[in-house]
Structures are given as structure tokens and as C-alpha cells.
C-alpha positions as CSV (number, residue, x, y, z in Angstrom):
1,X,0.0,0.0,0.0
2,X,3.0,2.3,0.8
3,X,4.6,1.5,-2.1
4,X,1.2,2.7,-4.4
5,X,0.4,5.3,-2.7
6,X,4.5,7.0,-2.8
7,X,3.7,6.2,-6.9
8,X,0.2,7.4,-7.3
9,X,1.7,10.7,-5.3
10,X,4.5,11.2,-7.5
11,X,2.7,10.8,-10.9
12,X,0.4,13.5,-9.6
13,X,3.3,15.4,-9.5
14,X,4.7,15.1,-12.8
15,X,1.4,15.8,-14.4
16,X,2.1,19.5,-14.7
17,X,5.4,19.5,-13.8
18,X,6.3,23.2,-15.8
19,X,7.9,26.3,-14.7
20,X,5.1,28.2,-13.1
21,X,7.1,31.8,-11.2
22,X,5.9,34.7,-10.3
23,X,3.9,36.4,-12.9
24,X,3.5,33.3,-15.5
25,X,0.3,32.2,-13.7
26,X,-3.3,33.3,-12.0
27,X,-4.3,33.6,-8.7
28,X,-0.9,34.5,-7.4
29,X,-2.4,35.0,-3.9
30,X,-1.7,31.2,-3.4
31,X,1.7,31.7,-2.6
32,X,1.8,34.2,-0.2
33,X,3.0,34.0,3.1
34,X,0.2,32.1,5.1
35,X,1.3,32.7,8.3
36,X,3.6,34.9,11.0
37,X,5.4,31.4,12.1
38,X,5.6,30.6,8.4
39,X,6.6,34.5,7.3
40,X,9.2,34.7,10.1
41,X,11.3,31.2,8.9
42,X,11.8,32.2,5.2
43,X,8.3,32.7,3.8
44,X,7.8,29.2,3.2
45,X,8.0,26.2,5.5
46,X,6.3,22.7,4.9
47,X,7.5,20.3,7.9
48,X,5.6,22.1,11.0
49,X,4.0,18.6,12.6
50,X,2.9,20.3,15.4
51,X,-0.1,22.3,17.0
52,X,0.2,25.0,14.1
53,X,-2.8,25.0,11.9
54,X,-2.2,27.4,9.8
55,X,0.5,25.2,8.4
56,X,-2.0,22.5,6.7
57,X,-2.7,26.2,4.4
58,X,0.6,25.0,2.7
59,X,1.3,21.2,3.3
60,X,-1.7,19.1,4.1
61,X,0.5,16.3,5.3
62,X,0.7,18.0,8.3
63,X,-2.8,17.3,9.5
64,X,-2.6,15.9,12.6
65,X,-4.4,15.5,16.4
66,X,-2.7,18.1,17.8
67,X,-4.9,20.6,15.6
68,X,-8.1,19.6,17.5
69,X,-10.2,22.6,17.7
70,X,-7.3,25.1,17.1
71,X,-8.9,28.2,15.6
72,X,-6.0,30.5,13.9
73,X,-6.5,33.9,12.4
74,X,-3.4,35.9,10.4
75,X,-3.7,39.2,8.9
76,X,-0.9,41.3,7.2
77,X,-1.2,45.0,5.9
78,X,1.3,44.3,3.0
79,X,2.8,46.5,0.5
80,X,1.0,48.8,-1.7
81,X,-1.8,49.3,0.9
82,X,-3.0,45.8,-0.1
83,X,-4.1,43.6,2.9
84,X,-4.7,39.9,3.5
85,X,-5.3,37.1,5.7
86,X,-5.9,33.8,6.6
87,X,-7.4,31.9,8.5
88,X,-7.9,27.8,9.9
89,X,-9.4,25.7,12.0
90,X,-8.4,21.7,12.4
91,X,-11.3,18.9,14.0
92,X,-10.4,15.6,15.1
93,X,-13.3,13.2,14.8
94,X,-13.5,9.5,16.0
95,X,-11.4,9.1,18.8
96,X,-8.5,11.3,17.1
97,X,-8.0,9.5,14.5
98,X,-9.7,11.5,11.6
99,X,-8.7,15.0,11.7
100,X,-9.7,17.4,9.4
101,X,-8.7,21.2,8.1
102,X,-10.3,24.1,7.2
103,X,-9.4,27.3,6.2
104,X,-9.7,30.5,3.8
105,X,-7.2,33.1,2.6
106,X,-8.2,36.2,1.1
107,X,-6.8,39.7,0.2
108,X,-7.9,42.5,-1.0
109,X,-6.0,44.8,-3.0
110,X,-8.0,48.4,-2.1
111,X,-9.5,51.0,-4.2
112,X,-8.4,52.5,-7.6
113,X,-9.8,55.1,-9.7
114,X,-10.4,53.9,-13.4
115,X,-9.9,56.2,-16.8
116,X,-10.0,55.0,-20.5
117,X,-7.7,55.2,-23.2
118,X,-8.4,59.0,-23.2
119,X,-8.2,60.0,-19.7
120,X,-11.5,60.0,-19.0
121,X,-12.4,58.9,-15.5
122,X,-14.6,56.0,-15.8
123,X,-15.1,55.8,-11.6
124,X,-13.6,53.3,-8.7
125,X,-13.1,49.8,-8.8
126,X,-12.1,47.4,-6.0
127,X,-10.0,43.9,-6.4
128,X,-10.1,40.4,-4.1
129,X,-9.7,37.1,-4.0
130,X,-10.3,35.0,-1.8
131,X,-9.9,30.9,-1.6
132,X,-11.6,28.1,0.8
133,X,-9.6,25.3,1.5
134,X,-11.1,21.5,3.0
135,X,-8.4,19.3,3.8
136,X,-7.1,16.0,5.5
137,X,-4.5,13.6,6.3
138,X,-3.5,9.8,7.3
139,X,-1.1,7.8,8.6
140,X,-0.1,5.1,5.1
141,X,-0.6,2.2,7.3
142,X,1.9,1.3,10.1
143,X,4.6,3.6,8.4
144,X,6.4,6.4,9.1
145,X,5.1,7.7,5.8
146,X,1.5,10.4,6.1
147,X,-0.2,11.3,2.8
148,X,-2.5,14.3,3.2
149,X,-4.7,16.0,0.5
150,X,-6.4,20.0,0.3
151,X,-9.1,21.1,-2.4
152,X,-9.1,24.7,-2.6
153,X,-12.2,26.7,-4.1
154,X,-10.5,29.9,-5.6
155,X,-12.8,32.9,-6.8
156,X,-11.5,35.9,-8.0
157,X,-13.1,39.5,-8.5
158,X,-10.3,42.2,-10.9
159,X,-12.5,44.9,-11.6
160,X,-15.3,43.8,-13.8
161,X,-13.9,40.8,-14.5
162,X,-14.9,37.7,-12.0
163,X,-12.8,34.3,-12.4
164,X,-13.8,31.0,-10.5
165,X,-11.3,27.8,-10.0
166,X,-10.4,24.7,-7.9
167,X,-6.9,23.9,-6.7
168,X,-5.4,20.3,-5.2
169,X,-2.3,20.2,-2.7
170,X,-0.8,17.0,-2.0
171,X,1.7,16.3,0.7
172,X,3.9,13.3,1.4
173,X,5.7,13.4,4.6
174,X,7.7,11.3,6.6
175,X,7.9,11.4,10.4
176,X,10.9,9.9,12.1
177,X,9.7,10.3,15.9
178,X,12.8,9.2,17.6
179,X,15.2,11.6,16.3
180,X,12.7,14.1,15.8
181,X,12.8,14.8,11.7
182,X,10.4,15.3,9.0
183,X,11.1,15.1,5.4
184,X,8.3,16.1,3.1
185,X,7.2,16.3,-0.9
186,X,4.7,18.9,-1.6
187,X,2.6,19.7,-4.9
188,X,0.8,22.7,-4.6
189,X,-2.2,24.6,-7.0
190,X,-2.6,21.6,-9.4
191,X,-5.6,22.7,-10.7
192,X,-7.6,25.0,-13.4
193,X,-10.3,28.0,-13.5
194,X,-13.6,26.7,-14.8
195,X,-14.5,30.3,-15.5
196,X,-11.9,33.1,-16.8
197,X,-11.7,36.8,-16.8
198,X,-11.5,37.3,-20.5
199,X,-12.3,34.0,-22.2
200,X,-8.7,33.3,-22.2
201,X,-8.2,30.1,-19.4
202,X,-4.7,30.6,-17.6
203,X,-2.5,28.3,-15.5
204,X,-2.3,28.2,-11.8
205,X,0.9,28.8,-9.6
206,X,1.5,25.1,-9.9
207,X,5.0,24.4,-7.3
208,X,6.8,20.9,-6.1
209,X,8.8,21.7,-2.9
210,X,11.0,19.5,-0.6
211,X,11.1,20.4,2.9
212,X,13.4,19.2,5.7
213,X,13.5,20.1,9.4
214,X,14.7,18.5,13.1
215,X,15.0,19.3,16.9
216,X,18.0,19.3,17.6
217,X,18.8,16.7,20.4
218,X,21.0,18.8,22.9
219,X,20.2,22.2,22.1
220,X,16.5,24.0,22.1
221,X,16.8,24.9,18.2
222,X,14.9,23.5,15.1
223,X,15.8,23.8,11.9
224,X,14.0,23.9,8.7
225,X,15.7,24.1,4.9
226,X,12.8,24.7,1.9
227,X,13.5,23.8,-1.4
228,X,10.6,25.6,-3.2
229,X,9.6,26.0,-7.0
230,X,11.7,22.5,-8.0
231,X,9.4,22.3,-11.2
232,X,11.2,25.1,-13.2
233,X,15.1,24.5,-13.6
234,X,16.8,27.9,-14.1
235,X,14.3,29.7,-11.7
236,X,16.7,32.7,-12.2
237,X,16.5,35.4,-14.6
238,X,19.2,37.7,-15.7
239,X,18.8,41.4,-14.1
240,X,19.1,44.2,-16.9
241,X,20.1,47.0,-14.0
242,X,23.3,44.8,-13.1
243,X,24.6,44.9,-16.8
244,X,28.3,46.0,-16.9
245,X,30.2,48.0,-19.2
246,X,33.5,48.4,-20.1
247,X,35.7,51.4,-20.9
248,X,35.3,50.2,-24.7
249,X,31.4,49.9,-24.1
250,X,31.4,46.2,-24.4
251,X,28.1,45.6,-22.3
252,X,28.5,42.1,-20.0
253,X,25.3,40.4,-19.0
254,X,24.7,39.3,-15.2
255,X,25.6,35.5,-15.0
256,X,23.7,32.8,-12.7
257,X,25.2,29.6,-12.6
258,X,24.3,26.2,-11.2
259,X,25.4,26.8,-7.7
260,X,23.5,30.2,-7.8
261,X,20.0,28.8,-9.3
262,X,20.6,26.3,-6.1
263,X,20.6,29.1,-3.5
264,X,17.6,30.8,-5.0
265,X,15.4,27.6,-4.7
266,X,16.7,27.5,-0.7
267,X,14.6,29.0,2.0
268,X,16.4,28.6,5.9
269,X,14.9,29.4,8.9
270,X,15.8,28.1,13.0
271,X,13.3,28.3,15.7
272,X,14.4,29.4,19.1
273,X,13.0,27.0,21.8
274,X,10.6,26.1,19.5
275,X,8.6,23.5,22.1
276,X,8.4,26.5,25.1
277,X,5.9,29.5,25.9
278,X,8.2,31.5,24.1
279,X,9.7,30.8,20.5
280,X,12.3,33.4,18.2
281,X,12.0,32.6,14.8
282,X,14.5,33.8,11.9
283,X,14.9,32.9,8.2
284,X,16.6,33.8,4.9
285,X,15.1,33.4,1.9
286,X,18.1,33.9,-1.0
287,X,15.8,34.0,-4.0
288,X,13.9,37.3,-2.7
289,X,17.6,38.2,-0.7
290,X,19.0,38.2,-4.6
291,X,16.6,39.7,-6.8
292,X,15.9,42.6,-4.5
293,X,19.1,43.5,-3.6
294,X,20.9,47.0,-4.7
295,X,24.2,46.1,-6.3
296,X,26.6,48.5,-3.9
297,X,24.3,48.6,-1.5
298,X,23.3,46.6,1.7
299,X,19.7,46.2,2.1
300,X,19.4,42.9,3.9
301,X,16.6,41.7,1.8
302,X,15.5,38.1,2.6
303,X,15.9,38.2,6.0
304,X,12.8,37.8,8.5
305,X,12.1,37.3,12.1
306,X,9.6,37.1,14.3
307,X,8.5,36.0,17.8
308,X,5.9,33.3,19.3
309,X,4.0,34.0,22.6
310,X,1.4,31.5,24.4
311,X,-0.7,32.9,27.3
312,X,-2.8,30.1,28.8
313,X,-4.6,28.8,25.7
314,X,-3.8,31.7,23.6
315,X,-0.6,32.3,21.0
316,X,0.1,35.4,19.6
317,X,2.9,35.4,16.9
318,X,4.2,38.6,15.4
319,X,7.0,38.5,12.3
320,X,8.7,41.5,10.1
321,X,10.0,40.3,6.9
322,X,12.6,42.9,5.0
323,X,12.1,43.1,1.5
324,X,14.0,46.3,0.4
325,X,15.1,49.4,1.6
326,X,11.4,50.7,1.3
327,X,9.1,48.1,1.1
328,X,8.7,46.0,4.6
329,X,6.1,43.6,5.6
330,X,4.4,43.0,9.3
331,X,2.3,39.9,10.1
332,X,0.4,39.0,12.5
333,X,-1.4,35.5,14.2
334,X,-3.5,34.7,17.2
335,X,-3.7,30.6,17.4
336,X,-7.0,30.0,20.2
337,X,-7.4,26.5,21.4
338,X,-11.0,25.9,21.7
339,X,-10.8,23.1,23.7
């Protein structure tokens, strides 16, 4: 059954297995940054096996008992005046040993004022999207091995223009309890719109990532390592600002080898006592630490941090990511266990 099931996850997989970035796809929403715990270690983490809810909004292998009636809510006033949340809420049902997810992000993108070709003002217009995800997760047999599954409703409002579509995430995980260590596959947005903006049907941010984490035996420090976006090999793209020019005007392009397109599909992030009351939380993401950096100039994009807090059955989590000299994000969670 293992065996299948490891298969049957993997041809999934390949079934769309294209490059699928930033800007070559719809309802880009999906990939942001659905939590402060998850904002704080790099942007994107997929081995949380814990009491973190918000972390089946990314990898529904992570499902588990510990989610029972755990009610999280995540909100971020991000850049450009946009805002968006998320939120999620996990139920265990029959003796804990059916567990199930749901949640809903959604973001809105504010007001704008319209004109035509000619100037002419043509009045305001809002944007949002929003998207409900129903997920859940089980143990493949006696293994060490947990196959979990989301199906995300996505609908989407630009304007006039209204777009509706469905989404699958798939997550294979492996849990090795004695040493404390996850490994886990994840396929994210397989899925299509059933109605488009324009008549014109567009792809989804379809992603495989690999995550890897462990507890570290003697010292209170976890450690996660992401490697996001594996369906598009080069993910980078040369930078026409960093072209250099000779004194004879010859004009050299910005290189990226193999080593480089390696560090921009690597997200790291630690957690600080990440089992007390009180958790620090840091992480580098070097794809968004490259391609927002100022050449000659130290901006410390990539980098994030943040900070857990639990009061009696209340955790409050607050994270700043730094993405350039001008353009920061804050986040913020309140996790409420309901039990």
C-alpha cells in the first residue's frame, strides 16, 4: 500500500510539472506567506508537525491530532496598501483519528480610480480574491510515511472581470519520531479555472517543494531548509540593471550559474525553543535576498524574524520580513485553542 500510494503521489506530481514563477500564472495570492510562524522562517515552511494550523494552508501532510479545535487567524497589511489574511481551524473526529482542516485566505487589494484610453475617469473599482480550502491527512498504514490532500475553491473579483477555479495540494511526509525529523514532498495549485476573466483560461501557480527540518537533540533549536519552486530549472533570470560596461562599451550580462540557481530555490529558517511558551524565529530566503538587492548597497533583503508567545490557551505570533530598503512587511497570528 506504501509502495502505491509513494507512486500514485508522485505521478500526480509530474502531471504539470512546468515552470510556473511569479507572474506566468493566476491567482498569485496562493503563494503568499500564510502565516507569521511561516513569514518569520523564510516565507515558506512545509514540515511544522505540530499544533500550528495554519501550516496545513501549505502542506496538508501535516494534519494531525494536535490541531483539534485550534482556531487560527493571520492578517498582514502588506505592501502597496494591499491587505490579507488567513485563516484555519483543524477537528479531530473518532477518537483522534480523523482529523480534518479548514481554512480561507483572502486579500484585498484596495481601491483604484479607473480612466479610458483617453483619460477619462470611468469611476472606482475594488480587487479580491479569496480561496476556501477542506483538507485531510492519514497515517499510510503502520509507516512512518502520512499522505495528506487540500481542495481549494478559488474565486476571484479584478474589476469587472470575475474568475472562479479549484486547486489540489498533496503532501507526502515522513515522520521519524525518535530523532525528531520530518522530510516532506509537496505539490501545490494543481488545478484550473472553470470560468476566466476574459475567455482566455490561464495556469495556476502550480509548485513541487521538498522540505526538511529536526529538533536538535541537545540544544533548544529546530531547523528547517525549503526547497521551493523544483518544477522550473533555471528559476533565475538575468537582471538588466546589473549589466556592466566596459571602458570600450562592451556591455556584460549578469551570470547565474548552477550553484546560484541552487541558493535561489533554498529558504532557511531556525526556531528558538521552539517546544516552550516563548519561541524566536528567523529565516533567509536567497531567491527574494537576490533579486531585490541594490548592487553597492546593503539592504538585507531576505531576511525575517519574528517571535511566538502562548498565554494560557492563547498564542500570539508577530514577524517583520525585510524586502528592500522601502518596502517592509508585518504579520500578525492569534492561534485559540477551543478546547
Amino acid at each position: 500500500m506504501l509502495k502505491n500510494s509513494a507512486i500514485g503521489f508522485l505521478l500526480i506530481a509530474s502531471l504539470s510539472a512546468f515552470g510556473q514563477v511569479g507572474g506566468e500564472a493566476t491567482y498569485q495570492f496562493l503563494n503568499l506567506i500564510a502565516s507569521p510562524r511561516q513569514a518569520a522562517l523564510g516565507g515558506k515552511v512545509f514540515t511544522n508537525l505540530d499544533y500550528d494550523v495554519s501550516q496545513a494552508l501549505t502542506n496538508p501532510a501535516t494534519i494531525n491530532a494536535d490541531m483539534d479545535n485550534q482556531l487560527a487567524i493571520n492578517y498582514s497589511s502588506y505592501l502597496g496598501g494591499i491587505s490579507y489574511g488567513t485563516a484555519a481551524y483543524g477537528y479531530t473526529w473518532d477518537r483522534r483519528t480523523l482529523t480534518f482542516f479548514g481554512g480561507i485566505s483572502y486579500i484585498n487589494y484596495g481601491d483604484f480610480e479607473g480612466y479610458d484610453e483617453q483619460g477619462n475617469a470611468t469611476g472606482a473599482f475594488t480587487g479580491n480574491e479569496a480561496a476556501l480550502s477542506f483538507g485531510h491527512s492519514r497515517q499510510i498504514g503502520y509507516s512512518n510515511f502520512y499522505l495528506g490532500g487540500t481542495l481549494k475553491v478559488i474565486t476571484s473579483k479584478l474589476e469587472q472581470y470575475t474568475s472562479l477555479g479549484a486547486a489540489l495540494d498533496a503532501g507526502l511526509m515522513y515522520v521519524d519520531e525518535d530523532i525528531e525529523f520530518q522530510a516532506t514532498l509537496v505539490v501545490r495549485n494543481l488545478g484550473m479555472q472553470f470560468t476566466t476573466y476574459a475567455g482566455q483560461n490561464e495556469p495556476l501557480p502550480f509548485e513541487v517543494a521538498l522540505g526538511l527540518s529536526q529538533t536538535l537533540e541537545n540544544v533548544p533549536l529546530r531547523w528547517h531548509v525549503t526547497f521551493e519552486n523544483l518544477q522550473k530549472w533555471p528559476i533565475s533570470v538575468a537582471n538588466p540593471a546589473r549589466v556592466e560596461t566596459d571602458l570600450e562599451g562592451n556591455q556584460t550580462s549578469e551570470k547565474v550559474g548552477f550553484f546560484g540557481n541552487v541558493l535561489r530555490h533554498t529558504i532557511l529558517g531556525a526556531e528558538i525553543f521552539p517546544a516552550g511558551g516563548f519561541n524566536i524565529r528567523v529565516g533567509y530566503n536567497f531567491r527574494k535576498g537576490e533579486e531585490l538587492r541594490i548592487v553597492d548597497r546593503r539592504n538585507f533583503s531576505g531576511i525575517s524574524a519574528g517571535i511566538g508567545l502562548k498565554l494560557n490557551k492563547f498564542r500570539f505570533s508577530f514577524s517583520h520580513v525585510r524586502y528592500t530598503s522601502a518596502s517592509n512587511a508585518n504579520f500578525f497570528g492569534m492561534q485559540i485553542d477551543l478546547r
